[in-house]
C-alpha positions as CSV (number, residue, x, y, z in Angstrom):
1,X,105.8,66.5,89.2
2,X,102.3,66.2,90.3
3,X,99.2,64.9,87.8
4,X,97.7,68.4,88.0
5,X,101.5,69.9,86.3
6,X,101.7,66.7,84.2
7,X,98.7,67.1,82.5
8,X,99.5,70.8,82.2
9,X,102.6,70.6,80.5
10,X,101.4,67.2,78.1
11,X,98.3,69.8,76.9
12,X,100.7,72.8,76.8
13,X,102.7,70.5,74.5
14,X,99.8,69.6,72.5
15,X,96.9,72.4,71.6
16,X,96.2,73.8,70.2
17,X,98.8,73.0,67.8
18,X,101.2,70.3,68.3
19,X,104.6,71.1,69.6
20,X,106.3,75.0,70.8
21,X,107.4,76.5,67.4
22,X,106.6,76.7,63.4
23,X,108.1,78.4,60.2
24,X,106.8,82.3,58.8
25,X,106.8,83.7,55.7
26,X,108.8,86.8,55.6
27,X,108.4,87.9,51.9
28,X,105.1,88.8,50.4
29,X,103.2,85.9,48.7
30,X,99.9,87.5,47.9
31,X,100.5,88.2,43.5
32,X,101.5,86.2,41.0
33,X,104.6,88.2,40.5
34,X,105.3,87.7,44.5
35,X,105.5,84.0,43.1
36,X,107.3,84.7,40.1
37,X,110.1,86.1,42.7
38,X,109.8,83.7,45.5
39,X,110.4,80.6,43.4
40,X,110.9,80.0,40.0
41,X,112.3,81.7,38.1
42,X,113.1,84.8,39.8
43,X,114.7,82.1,42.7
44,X,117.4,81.5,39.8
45,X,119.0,84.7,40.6
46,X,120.4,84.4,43.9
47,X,120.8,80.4,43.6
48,X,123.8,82.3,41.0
49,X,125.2,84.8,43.1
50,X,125.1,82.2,45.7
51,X,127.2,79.8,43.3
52,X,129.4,82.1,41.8
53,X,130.2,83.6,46.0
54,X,129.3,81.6,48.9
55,X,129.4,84.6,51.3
56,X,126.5,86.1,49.4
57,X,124.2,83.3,50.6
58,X,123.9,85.8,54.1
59,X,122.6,88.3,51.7
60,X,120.0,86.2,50.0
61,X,118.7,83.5,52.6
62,X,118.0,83.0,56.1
63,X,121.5,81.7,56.8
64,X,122.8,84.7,58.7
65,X,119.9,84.6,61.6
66,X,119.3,80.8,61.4
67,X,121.3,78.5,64.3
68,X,121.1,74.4,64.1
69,X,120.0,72.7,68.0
70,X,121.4,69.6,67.9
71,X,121.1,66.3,69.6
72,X,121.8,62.8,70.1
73,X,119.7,62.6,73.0
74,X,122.3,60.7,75.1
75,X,122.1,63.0,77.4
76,X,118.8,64.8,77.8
77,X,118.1,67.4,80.8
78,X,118.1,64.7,84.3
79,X,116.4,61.8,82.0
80,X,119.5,60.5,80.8
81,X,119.9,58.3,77.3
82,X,116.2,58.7,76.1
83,X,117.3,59.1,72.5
84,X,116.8,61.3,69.6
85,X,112.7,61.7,69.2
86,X,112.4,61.7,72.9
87,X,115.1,64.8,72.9
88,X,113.1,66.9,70.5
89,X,110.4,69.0,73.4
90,X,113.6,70.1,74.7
91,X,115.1,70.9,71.3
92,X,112.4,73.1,70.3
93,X,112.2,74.5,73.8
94,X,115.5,75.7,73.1
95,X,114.0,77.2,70.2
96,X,111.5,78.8,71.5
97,X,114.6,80.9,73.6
98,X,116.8,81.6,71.3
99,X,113.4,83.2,69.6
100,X,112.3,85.0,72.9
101,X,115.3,86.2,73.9
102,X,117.8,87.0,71.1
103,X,115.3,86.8,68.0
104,X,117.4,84.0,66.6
105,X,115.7,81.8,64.4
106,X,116.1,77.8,65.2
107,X,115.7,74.3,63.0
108,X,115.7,71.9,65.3
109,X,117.4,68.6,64.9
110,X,117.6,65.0,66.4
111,X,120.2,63.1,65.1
112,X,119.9,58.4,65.2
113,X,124.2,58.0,65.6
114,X,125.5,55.3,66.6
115,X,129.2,56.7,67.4
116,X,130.5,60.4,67.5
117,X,131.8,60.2,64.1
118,X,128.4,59.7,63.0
119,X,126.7,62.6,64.6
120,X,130.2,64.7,62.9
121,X,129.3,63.6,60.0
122,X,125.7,64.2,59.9
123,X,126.6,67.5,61.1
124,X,129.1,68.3,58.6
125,X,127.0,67.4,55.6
126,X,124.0,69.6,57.3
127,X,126.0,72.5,58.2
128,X,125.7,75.4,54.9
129,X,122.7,75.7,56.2
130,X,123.8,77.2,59.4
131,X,125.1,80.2,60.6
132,X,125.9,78.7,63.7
133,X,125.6,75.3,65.6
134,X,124.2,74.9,69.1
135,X,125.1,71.6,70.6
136,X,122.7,70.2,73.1
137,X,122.2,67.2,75.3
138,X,125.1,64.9,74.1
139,X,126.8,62.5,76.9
140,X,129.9,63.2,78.3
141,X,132.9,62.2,77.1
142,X,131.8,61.8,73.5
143,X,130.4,65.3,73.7
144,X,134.0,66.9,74.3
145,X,135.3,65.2,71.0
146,X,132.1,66.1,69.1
147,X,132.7,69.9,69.5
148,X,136.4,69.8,69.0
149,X,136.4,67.7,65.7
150,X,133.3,70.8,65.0
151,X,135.0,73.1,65.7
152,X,137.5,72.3,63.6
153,X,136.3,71.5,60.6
154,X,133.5,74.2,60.3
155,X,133.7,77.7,60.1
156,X,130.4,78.7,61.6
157,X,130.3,78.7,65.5
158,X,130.1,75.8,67.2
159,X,128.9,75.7,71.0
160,X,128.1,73.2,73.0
161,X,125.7,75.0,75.7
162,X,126.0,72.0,78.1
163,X,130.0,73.0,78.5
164,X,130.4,76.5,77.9
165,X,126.9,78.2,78.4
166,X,127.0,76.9,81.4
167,X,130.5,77.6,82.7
168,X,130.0,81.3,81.2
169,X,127.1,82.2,83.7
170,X,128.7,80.3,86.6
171,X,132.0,82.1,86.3
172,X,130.0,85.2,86.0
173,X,128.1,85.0,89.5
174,X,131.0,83.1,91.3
175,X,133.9,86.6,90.7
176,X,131.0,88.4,91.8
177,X,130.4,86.1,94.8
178,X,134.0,86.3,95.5
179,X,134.3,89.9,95.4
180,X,131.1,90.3,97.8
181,X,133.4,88.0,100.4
182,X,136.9,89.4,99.8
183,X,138.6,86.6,97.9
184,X,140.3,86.4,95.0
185,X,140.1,83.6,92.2
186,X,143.8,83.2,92.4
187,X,143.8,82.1,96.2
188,X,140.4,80.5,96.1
189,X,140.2,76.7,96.9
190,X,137.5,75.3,94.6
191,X,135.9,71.9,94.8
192,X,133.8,70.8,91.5
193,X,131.4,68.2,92.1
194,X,130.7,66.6,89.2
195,X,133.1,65.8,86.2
196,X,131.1,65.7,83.1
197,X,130.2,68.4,80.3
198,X,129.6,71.1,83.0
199,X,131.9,70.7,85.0
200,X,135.0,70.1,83.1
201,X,134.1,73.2,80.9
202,X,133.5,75.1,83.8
203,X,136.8,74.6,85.7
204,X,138.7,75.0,82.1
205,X,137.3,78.3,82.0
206,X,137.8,79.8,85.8
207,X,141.6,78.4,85.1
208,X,141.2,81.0,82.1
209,X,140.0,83.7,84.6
210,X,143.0,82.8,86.8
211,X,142.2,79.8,89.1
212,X,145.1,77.8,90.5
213,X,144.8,74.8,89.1
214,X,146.9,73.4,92.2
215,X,143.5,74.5,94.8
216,X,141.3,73.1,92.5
217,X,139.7,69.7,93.8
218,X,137.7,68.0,91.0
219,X,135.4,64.9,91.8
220,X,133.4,62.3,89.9
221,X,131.7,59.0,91.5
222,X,134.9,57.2,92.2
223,X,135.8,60.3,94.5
224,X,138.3,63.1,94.1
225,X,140.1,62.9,90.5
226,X,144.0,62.7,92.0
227,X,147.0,61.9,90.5
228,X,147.4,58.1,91.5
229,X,144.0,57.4,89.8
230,X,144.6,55.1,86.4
231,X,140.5,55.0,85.5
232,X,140.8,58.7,84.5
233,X,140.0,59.5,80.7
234,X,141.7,62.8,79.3
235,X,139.3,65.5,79.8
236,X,138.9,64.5,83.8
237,X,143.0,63.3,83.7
238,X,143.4,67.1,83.2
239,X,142.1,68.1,86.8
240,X,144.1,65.3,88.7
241,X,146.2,66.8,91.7
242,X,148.5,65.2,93.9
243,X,146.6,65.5,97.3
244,X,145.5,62.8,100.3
245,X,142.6,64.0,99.8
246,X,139.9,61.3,99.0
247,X,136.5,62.0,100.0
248,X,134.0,65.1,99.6
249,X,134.4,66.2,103.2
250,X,137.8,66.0,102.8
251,X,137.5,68.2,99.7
252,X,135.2,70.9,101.3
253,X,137.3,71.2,104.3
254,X,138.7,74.7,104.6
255,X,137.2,75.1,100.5
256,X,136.2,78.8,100.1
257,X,133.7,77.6,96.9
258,X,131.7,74.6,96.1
259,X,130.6,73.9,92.5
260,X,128.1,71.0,92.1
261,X,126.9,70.2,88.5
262,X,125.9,66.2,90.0
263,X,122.8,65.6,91.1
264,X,120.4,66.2,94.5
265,X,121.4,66.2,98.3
266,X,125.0,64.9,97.6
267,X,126.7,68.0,100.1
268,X,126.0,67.1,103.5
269,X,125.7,70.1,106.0
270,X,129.1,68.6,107.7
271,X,130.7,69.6,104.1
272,X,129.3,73.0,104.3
273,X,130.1,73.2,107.9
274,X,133.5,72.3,107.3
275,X,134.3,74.9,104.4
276,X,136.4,78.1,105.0
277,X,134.8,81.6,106.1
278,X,132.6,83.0,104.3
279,X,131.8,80.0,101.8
280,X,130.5,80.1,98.6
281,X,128.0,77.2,97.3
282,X,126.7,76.6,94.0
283,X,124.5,74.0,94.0
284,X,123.3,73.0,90.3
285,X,121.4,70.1,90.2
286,X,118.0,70.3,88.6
287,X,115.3,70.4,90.0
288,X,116.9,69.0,93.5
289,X,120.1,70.9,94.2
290,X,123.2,69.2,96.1
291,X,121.7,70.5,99.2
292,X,118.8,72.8,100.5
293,X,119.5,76.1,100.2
294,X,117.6,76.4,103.9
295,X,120.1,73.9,105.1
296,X,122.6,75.4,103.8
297,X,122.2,78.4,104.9
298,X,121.5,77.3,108.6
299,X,124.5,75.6,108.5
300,X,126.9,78.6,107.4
301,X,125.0,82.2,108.2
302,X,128.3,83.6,106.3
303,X,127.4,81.5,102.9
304,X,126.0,83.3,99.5
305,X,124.1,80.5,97.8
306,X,123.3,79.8,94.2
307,X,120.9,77.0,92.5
308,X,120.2,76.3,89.3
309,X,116.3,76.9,90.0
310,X,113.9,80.3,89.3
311,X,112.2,80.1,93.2
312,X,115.3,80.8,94.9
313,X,118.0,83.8,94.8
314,X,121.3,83.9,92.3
315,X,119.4,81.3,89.3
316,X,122.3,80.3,87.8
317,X,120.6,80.1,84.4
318,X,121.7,79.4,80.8
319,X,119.4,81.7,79.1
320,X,121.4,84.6,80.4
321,X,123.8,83.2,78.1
322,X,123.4,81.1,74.8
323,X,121.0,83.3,72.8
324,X,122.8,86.5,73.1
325,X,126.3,85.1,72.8
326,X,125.0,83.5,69.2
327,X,123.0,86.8,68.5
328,X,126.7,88.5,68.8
329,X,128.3,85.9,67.0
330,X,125.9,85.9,63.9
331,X,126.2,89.9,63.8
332,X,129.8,89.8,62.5
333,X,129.4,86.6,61.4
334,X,131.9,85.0,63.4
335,X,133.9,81.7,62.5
336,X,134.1,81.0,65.9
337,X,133.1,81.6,69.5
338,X,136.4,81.3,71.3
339,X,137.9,81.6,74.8
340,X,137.7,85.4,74.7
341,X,134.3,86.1,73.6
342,X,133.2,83.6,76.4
343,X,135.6,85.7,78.9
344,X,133.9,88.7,77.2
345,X,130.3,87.3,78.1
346,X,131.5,86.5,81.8
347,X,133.2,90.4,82.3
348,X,129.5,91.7,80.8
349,X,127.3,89.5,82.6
350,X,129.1,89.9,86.2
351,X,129.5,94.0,85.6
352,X,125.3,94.4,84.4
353,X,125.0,92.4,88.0
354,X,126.5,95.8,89.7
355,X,124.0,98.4,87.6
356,X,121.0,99.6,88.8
357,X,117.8,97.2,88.2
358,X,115.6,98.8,85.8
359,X,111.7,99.0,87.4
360,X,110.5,96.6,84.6
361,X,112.1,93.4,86.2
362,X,111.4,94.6,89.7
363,X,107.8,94.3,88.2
364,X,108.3,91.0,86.7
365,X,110.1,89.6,89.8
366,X,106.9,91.0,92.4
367,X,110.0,93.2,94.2
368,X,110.1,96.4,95.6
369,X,114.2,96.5,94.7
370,X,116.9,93.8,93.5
371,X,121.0,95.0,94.2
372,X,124.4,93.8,93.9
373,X,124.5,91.6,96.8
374,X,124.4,87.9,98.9
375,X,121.0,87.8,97.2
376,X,121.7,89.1,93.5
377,X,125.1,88.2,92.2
378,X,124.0,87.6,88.8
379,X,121.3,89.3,86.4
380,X,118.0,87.6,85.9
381,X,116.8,86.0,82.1
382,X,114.1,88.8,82.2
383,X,116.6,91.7,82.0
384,X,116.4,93.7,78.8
385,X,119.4,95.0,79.0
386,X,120.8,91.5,77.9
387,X,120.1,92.2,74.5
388,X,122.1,94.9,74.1
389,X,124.8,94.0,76.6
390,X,126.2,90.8,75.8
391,X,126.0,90.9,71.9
392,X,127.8,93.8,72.0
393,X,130.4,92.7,74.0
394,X,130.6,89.3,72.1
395,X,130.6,90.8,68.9
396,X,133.8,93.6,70.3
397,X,135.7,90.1,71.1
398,X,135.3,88.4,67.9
399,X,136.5,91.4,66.4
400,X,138.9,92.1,68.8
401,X,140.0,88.7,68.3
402,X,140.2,88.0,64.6
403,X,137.6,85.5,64.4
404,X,134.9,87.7,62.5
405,X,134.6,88.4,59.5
406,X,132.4,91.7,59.0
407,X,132.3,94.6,61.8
């Protein structure tokens, strides 16, 4: 980043008031008798419904709308272990869109542990305050056990947006990627580069959209994950095949879709080169992809590309997904949000993708038109239809489901 964008995000940051979000009043607190019912004693009343019915608490507090973004900070954006504090900008920036884009309401939280079970158990204590917990920036592997143990022992959703917001909106664009070059996910030889929270998630979920697990090439640093490897711990063991295949050129050959949630210029152009017709690349690094789209596309004229960033086509971006799949979670107050309301967000993101673009984000994009195509295989974060699309379709699968518990 340059000094001129340094000091303009450490003074965005800072005025003119410190940090990206605050608390609002949303009673009137202008009488004495406003008082007398905001606090004692007319508080007394609901503090007894409350007690003598838990549920009621969504009828007298902010419970219903509020969502807990936690951290360790072991794991924060491309910085790495910067710890708690240092985790918080980001916290509140994930806030600030869950706010924007879903009108959920956000504490943020940055949690000293020193194991797992301690961040559980902070988490466990903290949780009736919650309707819903929203995982962020925790290391891989520890963060796999975190949100299962959650999971488990809460009844509020749990998500870790690392894992499954991210495999969500890059299982949406890639069926529409693969129906733009005539394959199916069935037949389609994957490589995953990159075997942590992202990664692992993501392949868990294309095997739930019908991958072969058997044309599925996983790899971490010590190369591809295969069968004879005894260094593997259980969430990469999961992915090992029995292949000769050993190096990322070896992967790619004759792939038909590349996956890299690793870091920058890591696919060489022979990689690409060497992939089957009509290849499909998704490189995710942030902000330096696995390779140049230019390159990329140089070296394969047949590819459709995706990066994780906004100055390119097909951003494969979380915000498409995280505040609306909690907005349609805390509608019918789900205890969950399981495998089929993330297939449910996949099917709505991937169909809005084929609709007409409405003239408002053709405005906020500077385009004169945006179709289903090489170029747009995914909706953008500034489609309004998201708000009303992918709630809805959460919400139908919780229901649908059994997981919620009011329609």
């Amino acid at each position: 980043m340059s000094d001129t964008l340094k000091q303009q995000a450490l003074a965005y940051h800072q005025f003119p008031k410190a940090g990206k979000i605050a608390t609002e009043i949303t009673k009137p607190t202008e009488t004495q008798h406003d008082l007398y019912l905001a606090y004692t004693p007319g508080v007394a009343e609901p503090v007894k419904e409350i007690n003598k019915d838990p549920e009621t608490a969504y009828q007298y507090t902010a419970k219903g709308n509020l969502v807990a973004v936690i951290t360790d900070g072991s794991a924060v954006l491309g910085l790495g272990n910067v710890g708690a504090l240092a985790g918080k900008p980001v916290m509140e920036g994930k806030a600030v869109l869950f706010k924007r884009f879903a009108d959920v309401d956000v504490f943020d939280i940055e949690v000293d542990a020193e194991t797992p079970q301690d961040f559980i158990d902070t988490v466990v204590r903290i949780a009736p305050t919650f309707g819903g917990i929203n995982l962020e920036d925790i290391a891989a592997p520890h963060c796999f056990e975190i949100e299962r143990t959650l999971s488990k022992l809460l009844d509020i959703p749990v998500f870790h947006d690392d894992q499954h917001g991210t495999a969500i909106i890059i299982a949406a664009g890639l069926m529409n990627a693969l129906e733009l070059q005539g394959k199916q996910i069935e037949t389609a030889r994957i490589v995953c580069l990159g075997a942590g929270a992202a990664g692992v998630a993501s392949m868990q979920l294309l095997l739930a959209l019908g991958a072969n697990k058997d044309n599925l090439y996983m790899l971490d640093r010590g190369g591809v994950i295969h069968s004879e490897r005894d260094d593997l711990n259980e969430y990469k063991a999961e992915f090992a095949v029995t292949t000769e295949k050993r190096t990322l050129l070896e992967a790619c050959t004759d792939a038909d879709v590349f996956i890299g949630v690793s870091g920058p210029n890591l696919l060489s152009e022979a990689a690409v080169k060497a992939m089957a017709p009509k290849p499909i690349v998704f490189a995710l690094s942030n902000p330096m992809p696995e390779i140049d789209p230019a390159l990329a596309k140089a070296a394969r004229p047949d590819i459709i590309m995706a990066t994780g960033r906004s100055d390119y086509p097909n951003q494969v971006n979380n915000v498409l997904g995280f505040p609306f799949i909690f907005r349609g979670a805390l509608d019918v107050r789900a205890s969950c949000i399981n495998q089929a309301m993330q297939v449910a967000a996949v099917n709505a993101l991937a169909a809005l993708a084929k609709e007409d673009v409405p003239d408002e984000v053709l405005v906020a994009y500077a385009t004169d038109s945006m179709s289903f195509g090489v170029d747009y295989i995914i909706p953008t974060p500034l489609d309004p239809r998201l708000r009303d699309r992918i709630p809805q379709a959460i919400a139908q699968a919780a229901i649908n489901s059994g997981v919620a518990k009011q329609k």
